[in-house]
Every structure is written in structure tokens, then in C-alpha cells.
C-alpha positions as CSV (number, residue, x, y, z in Angstrom):
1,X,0.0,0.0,0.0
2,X,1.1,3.7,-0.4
3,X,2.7,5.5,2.4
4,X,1.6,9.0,3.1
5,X,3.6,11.3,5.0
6,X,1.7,12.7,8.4
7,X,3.0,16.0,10.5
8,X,1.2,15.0,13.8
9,X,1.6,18.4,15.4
10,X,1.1,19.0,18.5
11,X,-1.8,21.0,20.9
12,X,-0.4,22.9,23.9
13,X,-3.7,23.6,25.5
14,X,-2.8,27.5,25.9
15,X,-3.6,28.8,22.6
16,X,-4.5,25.3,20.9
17,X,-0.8,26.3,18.7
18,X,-1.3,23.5,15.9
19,X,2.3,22.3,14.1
20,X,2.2,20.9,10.7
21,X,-0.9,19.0,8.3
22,X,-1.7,15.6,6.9
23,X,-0.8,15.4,3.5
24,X,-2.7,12.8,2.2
25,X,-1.5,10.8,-1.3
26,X,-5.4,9.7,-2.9
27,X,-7.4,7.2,-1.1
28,X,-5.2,4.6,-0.3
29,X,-4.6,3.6,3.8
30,X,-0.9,3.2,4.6
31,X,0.0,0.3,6.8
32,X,0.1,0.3,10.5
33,X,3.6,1.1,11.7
34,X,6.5,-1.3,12.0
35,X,9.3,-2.4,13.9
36,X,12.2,0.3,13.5
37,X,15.0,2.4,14.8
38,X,14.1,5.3,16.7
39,X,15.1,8.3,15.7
40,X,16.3,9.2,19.0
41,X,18.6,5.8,19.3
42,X,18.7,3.1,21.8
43,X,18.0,3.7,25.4
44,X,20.6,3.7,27.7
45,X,21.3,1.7,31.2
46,X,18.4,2.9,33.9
47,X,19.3,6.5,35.4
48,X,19.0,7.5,39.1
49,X,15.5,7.4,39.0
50,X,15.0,4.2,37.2
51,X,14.5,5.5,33.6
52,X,16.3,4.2,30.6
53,X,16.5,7.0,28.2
54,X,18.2,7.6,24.7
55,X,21.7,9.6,24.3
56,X,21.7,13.5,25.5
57,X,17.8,12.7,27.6
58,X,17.8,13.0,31.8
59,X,14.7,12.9,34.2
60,X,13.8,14.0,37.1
61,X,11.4,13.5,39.6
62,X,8.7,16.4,40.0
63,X,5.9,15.2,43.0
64,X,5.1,11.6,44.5
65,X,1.9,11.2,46.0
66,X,1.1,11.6,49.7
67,X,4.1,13.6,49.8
68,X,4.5,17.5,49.6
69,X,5.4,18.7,46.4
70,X,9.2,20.0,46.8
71,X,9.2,23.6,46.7
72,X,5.6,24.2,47.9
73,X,3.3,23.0,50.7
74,X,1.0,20.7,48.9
75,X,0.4,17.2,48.8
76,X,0.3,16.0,45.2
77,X,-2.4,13.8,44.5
78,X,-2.8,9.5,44.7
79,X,-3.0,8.1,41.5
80,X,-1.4,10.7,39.0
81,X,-3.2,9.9,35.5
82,X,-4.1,11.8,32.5
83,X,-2.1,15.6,32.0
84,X,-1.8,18.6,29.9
85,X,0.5,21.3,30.4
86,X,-0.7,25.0,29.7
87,X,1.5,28.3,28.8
88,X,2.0,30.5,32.2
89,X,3.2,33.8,30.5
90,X,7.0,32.8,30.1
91,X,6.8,29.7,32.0
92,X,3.8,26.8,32.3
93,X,1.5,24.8,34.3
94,X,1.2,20.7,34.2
95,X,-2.3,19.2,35.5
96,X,-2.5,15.6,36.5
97,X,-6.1,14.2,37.1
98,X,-6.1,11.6,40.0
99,X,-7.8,8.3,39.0
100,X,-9.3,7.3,43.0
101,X,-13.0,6.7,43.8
102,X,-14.9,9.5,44.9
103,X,-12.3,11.8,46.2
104,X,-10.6,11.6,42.8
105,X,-10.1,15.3,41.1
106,X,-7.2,17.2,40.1
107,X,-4.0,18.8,40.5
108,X,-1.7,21.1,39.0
109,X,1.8,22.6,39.6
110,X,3.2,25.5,38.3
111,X,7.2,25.9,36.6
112,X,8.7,29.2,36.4
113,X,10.5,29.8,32.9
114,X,13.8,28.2,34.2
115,X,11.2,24.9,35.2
116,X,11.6,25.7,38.4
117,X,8.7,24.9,40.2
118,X,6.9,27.3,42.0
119,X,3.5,26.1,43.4
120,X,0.8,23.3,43.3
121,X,-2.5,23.0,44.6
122,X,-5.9,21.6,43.8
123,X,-8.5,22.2,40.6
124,X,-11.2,19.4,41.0
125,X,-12.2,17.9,43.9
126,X,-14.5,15.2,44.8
127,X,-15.0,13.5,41.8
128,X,-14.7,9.7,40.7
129,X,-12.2,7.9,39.4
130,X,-10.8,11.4,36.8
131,X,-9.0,8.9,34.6
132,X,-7.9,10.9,31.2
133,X,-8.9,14.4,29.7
134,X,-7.9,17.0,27.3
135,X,-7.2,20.8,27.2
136,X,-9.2,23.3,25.2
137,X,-8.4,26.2,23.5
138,X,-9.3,28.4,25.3
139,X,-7.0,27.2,28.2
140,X,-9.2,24.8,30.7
141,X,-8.5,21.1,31.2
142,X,-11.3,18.8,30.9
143,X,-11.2,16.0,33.5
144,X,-13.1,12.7,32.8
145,X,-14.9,10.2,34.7
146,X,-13.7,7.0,34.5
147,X,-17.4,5.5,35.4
148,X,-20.6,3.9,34.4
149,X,-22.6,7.2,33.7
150,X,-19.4,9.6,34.0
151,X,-19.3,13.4,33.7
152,X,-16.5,15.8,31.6
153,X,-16.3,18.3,34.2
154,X,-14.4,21.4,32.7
155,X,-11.6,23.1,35.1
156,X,-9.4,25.9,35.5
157,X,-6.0,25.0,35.4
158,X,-4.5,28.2,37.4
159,X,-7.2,27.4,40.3
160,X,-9.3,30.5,40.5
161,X,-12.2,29.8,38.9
162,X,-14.6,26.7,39.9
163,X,-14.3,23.5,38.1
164,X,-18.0,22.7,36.2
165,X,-19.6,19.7,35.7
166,X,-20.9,19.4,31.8
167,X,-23.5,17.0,31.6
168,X,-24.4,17.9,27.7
169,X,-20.9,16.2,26.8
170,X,-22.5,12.8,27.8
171,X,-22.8,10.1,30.9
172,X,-20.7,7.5,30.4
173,X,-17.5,6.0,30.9
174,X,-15.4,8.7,30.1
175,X,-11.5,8.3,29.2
176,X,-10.0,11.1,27.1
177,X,-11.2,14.0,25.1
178,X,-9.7,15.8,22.5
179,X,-10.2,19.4,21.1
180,X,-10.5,20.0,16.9
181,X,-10.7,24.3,16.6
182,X,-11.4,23.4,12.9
183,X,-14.5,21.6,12.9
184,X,-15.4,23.2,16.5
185,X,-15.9,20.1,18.1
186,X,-14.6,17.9,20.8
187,X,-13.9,14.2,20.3
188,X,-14.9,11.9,23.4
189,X,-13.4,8.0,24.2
190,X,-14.9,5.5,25.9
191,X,-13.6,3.0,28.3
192,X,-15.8,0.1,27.8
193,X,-14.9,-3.2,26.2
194,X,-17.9,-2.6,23.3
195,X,-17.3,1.2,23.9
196,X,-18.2,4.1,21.2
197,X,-16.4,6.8,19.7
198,X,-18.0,10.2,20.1
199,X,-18.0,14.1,19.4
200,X,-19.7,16.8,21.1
201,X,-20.6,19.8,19.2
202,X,-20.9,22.6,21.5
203,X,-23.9,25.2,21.0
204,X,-21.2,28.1,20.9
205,X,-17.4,27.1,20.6
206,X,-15.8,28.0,24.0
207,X,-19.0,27.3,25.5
208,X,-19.1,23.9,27.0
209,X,-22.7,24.2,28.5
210,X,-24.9,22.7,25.6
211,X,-24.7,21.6,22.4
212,X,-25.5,17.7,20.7
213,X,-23.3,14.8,21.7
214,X,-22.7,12.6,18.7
215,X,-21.4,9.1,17.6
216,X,-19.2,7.3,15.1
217,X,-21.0,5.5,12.4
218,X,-19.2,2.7,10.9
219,X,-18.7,-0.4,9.5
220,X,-17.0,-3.8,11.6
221,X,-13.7,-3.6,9.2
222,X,-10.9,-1.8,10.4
223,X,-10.9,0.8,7.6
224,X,-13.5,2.6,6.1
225,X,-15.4,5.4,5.8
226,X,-17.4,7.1,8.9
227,X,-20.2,9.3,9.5
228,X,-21.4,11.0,12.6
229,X,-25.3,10.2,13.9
230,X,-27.4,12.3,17.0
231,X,-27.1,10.5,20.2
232,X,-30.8,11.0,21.5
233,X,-30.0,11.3,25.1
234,X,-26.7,12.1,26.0
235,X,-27.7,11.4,29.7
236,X,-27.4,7.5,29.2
237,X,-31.0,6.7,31.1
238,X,-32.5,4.5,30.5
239,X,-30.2,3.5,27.2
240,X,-26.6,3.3,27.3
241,X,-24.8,6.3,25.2
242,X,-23.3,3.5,23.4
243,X,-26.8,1.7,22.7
244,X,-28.4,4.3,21.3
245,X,-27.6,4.3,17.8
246,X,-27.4,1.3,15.5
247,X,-24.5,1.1,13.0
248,X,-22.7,2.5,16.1
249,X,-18.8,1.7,15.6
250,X,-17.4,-0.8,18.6
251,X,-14.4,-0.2,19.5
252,X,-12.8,-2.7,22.4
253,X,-12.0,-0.2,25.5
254,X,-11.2,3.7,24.3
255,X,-8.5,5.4,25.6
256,X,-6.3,8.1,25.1
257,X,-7.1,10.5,22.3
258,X,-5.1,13.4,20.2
259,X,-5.8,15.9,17.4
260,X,-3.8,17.3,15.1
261,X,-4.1,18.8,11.1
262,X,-7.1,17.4,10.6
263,X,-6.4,14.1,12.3
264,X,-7.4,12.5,15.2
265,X,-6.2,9.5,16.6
266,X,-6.8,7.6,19.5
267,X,-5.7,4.2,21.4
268,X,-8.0,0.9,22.2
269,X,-6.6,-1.1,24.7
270,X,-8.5,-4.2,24.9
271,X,-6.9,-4.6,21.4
272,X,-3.7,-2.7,21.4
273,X,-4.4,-1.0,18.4
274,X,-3.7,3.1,17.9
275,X,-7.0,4.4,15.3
276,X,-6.6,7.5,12.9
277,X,-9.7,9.4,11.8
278,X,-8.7,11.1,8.3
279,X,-11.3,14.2,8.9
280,X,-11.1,15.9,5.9
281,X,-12.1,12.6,3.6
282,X,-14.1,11.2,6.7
283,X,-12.0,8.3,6.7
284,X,-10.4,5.5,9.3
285,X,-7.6,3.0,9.7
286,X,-5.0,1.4,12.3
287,X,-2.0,4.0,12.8
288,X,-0.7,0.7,14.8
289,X,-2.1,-3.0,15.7
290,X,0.6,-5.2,17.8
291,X,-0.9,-8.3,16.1
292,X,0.0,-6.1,12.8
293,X,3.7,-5.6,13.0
294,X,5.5,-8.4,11.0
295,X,8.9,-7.7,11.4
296,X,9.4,-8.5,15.1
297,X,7.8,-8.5,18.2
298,X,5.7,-5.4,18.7
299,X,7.3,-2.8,21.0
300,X,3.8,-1.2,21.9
301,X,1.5,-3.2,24.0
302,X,-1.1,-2.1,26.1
303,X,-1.9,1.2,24.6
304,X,-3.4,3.9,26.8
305,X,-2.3,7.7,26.9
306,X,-1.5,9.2,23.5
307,X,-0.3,12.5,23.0
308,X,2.2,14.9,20.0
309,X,5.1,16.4,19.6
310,X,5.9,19.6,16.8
311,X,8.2,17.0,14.9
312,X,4.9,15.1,14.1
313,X,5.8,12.1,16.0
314,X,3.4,10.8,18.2
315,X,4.4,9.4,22.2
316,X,2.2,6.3,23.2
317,X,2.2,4.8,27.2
318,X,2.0,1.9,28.0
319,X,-1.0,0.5,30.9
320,X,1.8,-2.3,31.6
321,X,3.2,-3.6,28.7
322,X,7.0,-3.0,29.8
323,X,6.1,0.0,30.8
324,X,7.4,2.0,28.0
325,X,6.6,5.5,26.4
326,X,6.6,4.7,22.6
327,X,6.7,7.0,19.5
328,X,5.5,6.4,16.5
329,X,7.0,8.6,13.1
330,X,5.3,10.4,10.8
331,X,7.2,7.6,8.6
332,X,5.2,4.9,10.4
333,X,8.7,3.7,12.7
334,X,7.5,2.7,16.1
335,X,10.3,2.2,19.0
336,X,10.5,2.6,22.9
337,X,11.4,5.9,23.7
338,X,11.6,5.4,27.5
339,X,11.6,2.6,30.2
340,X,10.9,3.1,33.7
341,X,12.3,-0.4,35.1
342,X,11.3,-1.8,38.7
343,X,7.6,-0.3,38.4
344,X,5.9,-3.5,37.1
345,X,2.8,-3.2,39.0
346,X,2.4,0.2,37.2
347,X,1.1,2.2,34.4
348,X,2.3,5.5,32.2
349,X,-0.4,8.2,32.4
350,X,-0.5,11.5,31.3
351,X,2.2,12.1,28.9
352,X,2.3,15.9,28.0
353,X,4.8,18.4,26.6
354,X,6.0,21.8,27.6
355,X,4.5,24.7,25.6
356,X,8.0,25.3,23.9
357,X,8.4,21.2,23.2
358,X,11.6,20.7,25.2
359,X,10.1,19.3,28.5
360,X,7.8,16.2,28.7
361,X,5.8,15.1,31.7
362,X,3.8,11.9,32.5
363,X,3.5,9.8,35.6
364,X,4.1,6.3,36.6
365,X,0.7,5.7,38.5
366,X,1.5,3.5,41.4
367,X,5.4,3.6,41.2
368,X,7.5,1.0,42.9
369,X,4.8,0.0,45.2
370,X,2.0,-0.7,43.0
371,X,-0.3,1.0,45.6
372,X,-2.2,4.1,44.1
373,X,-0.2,5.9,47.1
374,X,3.0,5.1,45.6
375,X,2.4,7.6,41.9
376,X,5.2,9.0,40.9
377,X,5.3,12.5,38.5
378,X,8.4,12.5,36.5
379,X,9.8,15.3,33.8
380,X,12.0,14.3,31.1
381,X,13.8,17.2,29.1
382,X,16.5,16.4,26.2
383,X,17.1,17.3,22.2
384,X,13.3,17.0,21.5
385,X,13.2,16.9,17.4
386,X,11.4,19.8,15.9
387,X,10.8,17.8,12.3
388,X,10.5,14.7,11.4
């Protein structure tokens, strides 16, 4: 099949700042990426803090759960999970939601220019099991319920104005979400093994409050062509969101989601497979499927958090797995771009770059103890590529 060439750019929830296109060649689907070299290298032996990194790459650790954040008086949250960082005038701001049953929430903490940090405190509290999310453009972060009948509530990522539950974007078992400033809409993922793919089309863009909540309409192969139909009621009573509509696409547990040049993708971890939505021909195929790659085993297994870089590479954690970060190439390469060793009873949440692309954050939820007390926040900074 024909390659194409992608520029996955990436969204910095500040300004929603969108790097590169999708140049497509005709109709024809590439194949889901392969077995390559990174273009980063090989990683290196573990570091101090356990991570095996490529050449010129260090980490360090930024909050651990039940423990005061260094540098400020706050406790950083139990089970770090999804993040987003947003532009702070010349420094920036890193939110982590906190996946634990109904005291879950969110946090941020704030980094001087220098990445220095220079405060943390709460954004969302009280909430249930705030799995993933996704920034919007105009500069909140969106935290997700992780439960049967689940809200988006939309948050304030400096703290000062009240988080807000937004019951229009749907009830149901919420993972990521995913902002598109083209089309005005945002794209919703479902955590459920026979889950849907939606998009809520707010009544006024920037406006969260109302608008019509939407599914994917597609056939069982795993490319095609797509169309959007009317969920009836978003609320998910009596019906199921994900019952609603027949012709309604399955797709086997939704989870992390990113947008970019008229492409969206987003990860399915009951089947380890990473899906692209070709928006302006309303078209979809596997970016990656583990049982796909035929030249080797497949580096990427159990697929959760997804998020982009400017260079158009896109940086997939793992829920396990080995507990690698991955990146996949706008060439269709996919290789480990991190380890974190001696975490096995762990997962990778929250992966999320610095608005200038030199810094990237994530967690490791229940760190060396594999208790939900044990989450460890890390920071990564190195020679980040800036093109493919």
C-alpha cells in the first residue's frame, strides 16, 4: 500500500498552537507502523530514577503522591493519570487528574521559565475515578470520569475559577477527550470493552454548556469510511450512550485521544491497536495494531495515553506492557522511547509536553509499590526533534 507522510503536530492547551498537516497521497490507507530504529537511538542503562532514556535525555522526579510537592506545601495527589501542560506567560502549568474513587479530582503545579517549580494546589475535587482528559483552547483542562454514567467536568487550570460539571458532553464511561478548533468540536473516548467513539458539538465554541453529543458510524472492518449520527440522550437513562444508535462503531476499550491537522487519533486497549480518523475525507484505519507488525515483536502493548510532539511524532504509554513510552513517526517507525524499570505493578499516564516542546511530563501511577499511594510524577527534558 502507499505510504503517506503525516506531521502529527502538536496541541499545547494554551492557545491550541497547531504544528504541521496531513498530507494525504489519494485514497489509499498506509499500513500500520512497523518495527524500526528510533530516531532518537537506543536507550541507555536505567538512570538514578530508574528511567532508561536515549543519548543526550535525563529525568527527574517532580511530586510523588502523599508527599508534599518540593518547593511548595502541597500534597500532590494519589493516582497521577491523564495531563496537559498550559503556557504560564514565560513559564507553564502541568495538571495531572487523579484516578481514585470519589475523592478523585485534580491537580496542578506551576514551573517558572527556568522549570523551576513554583506552586501546586488543587482544581477538581471530589469526583470519581478522573481517569484521562484533554485541554481546550481556550485554556481549561477537561477532566473525565472513569465510570458507568461519567461526567467531563471542565476546570481551570491556574485554580481560581470553579471547576463545572458538563452534563451535555454525555454520561458515560469517560476516558480522554480531545479538542479539533477546525471543525469546533470535541472528540470523546470511551472506556468500555464494546465502547463508542464520540463528538460533542458545542452550542457556541468556548461554551461547554450545551450543544449535541454525537457518535461514530461505521462499518466492523478496520478501515473505512465514517459518518457521525445524533445520540438521543446524552444522559445514558435508560439507554446506554453506546446503545443508542445502530450502526454505532465498537471499538474494544477507548483510551487516550489526540488531534492534530485534521487528524485524530486515538488508542483501544483491549486490542492494542492506535485508530486514525482522516477528517477531511471522513476516513479511518490502524495507525498501529501489535498483532500487525510483521517484522518482530511489537514494541507497543497495552496502549493507553497518547499524546504529539511539533516534529509530528506521536508518544504512546503503556498500561503495563513493559512500561514504555513509545513514539510512532510520521514515517510509520514505532520504538520505545523510554523505560521506567522496577515499576511492574504500574502504568504510564499522562504524557504531555512543555508549551516550547523541550520538556515532557507523565506519571508512573502506582510507582514501585504498586499501591495508588505510591504515583510517581516525572519530567524528562532532552534534544526534543522539531521535524521529522
Amino acid at each position: 500500500m502507499e505510504r503517506r507522510n503525516f506531521l502529527r503536530g502538536a496541541v499545547f492547551g494554551t492557545s491550541a498552537a497547531v504544528f504541521g498537516g496531513t498530507l494525504m497521497h489519494g485514497a489509499a490507507y498506509a499500513a500500520p507502523a512497523q518495527n524500526g530504529t528510533s530516531p532518537y537511538g537506543g536507550l541507555l542503562t536505567a538512570d538514578a530514577n530508574g528511567i532508561q532514556l536515549p543519548s543526550g535525555f535525563t529525568s527527574r522526579v517532580i511530586a510523588r503522591s502523599s508527599q508534599t510537592v518540593p518547593g511548595t506545601s502541597y500534597t500532590w495527589h494519589n493516582a497521577p493519570d491523564g495531563g496537559a501542560c498550559f503556557a504560564d506567560g514565560t513559564g507553564w502549568i502541568y495538571v495531572s487528574n487523579s484516578e481514585i474513587s470519589s475523592t478523585g479530582g485534580a491537580s496542578a503545579v506551576k514551573f517558572n521559565s527556568s522549570g523551576t517549580v513554583t506552586g501546586a494546589y488543587r482544581i477538581l475535587s471530589n469526583t470519581n475515578r478522573n481517569c484521562a482528559g484533554g485541554a481546550t483552547p481556550w485554556n481549561t483542562w477537561l477532566s473525565c470520569e472513569e465510570v458507568s454514567l461519567g461526567y467531563v467536568y471542565e476546570t481551570d487550570p491556574w485554580g481560581v475559577n470553579a471547576a463545572t460539571r458538563r452534563a451535555a458532553m454525555g454520561r458515560f464511561k469517560h476516558e480522554a477527550a480531545a479538542a479539533d478548533p477546525v471543525r469546533k468540536v470535541i472528540y470523546l473516548t470511551e472506556d468500555e470493552s464494546d465502547g463508542c467513539f464520540y463528538r460533542f458539538i458545542p452550542t457556541t465554541w468556548g461554551n461547554l454548556s450545551s450543544g449535541t453529543l454525537q457518535v461514530l458510524v461505521a462499518g466492523t472492518a478496520t478501515s473505512g469510511s465514517f459518518t457521525w449520527t445524533n445520540i438521543p440522550d446524552a444522559d445514558g437513562s435508560p439507554t446506554a450512550t453506546r446503545d443508542q444508535v445502530s450502526g454505532a462503531k465498537i471499538f474494544n476499550g477507548g483510551e487516550g485521544c489526540h488531534y492534530a491537522g485534521d487528524t485524530v487519533w486515538f488508542t483501544t486497549k483491549g486490542d492494542n491497536r492506535v485508530w486514525q480518523l482522516n477528517l477531511l475525507n471522513s476516513t479511518y484505519e490502524l495507525a498501529y495494531d501489535d498483532n500487525l507488525v510483521t517484522n518482530g515483536t511489537a514494541p507497543l502493548t497495552g496502549v493507553d495515553n497518547v499524546t504529539g510532539s511539533s516534529s509530528g511524532d506521536l508518544f504512546v504509554a503503556e498500561d503495563g506492557g513493559n512500561m514504555e513510552i513509545c513514539i510512532i513517526t510520521p514515517d510509520d517507525i514505532v520504538a520505545p522511547f523510554l523505560r521506567i524499570t522496577g515499576q511492574s505493578s504500574s502504568e504510564i499516564c499522562g504524557p504531555a509536553f512543555s508549551p516550547d516542546g523541550r520538556r515532557l511530563y507523565f506519571s508512573s501511577q502506582r510507582g514501585t509499590t504498586g499501591s495508588s499511594s505510591g504515583g510517581i510524577t516525572y519530567e524528562v527534558t532532552g534534544p526534543f526533534r522539531t521535524t521529522a
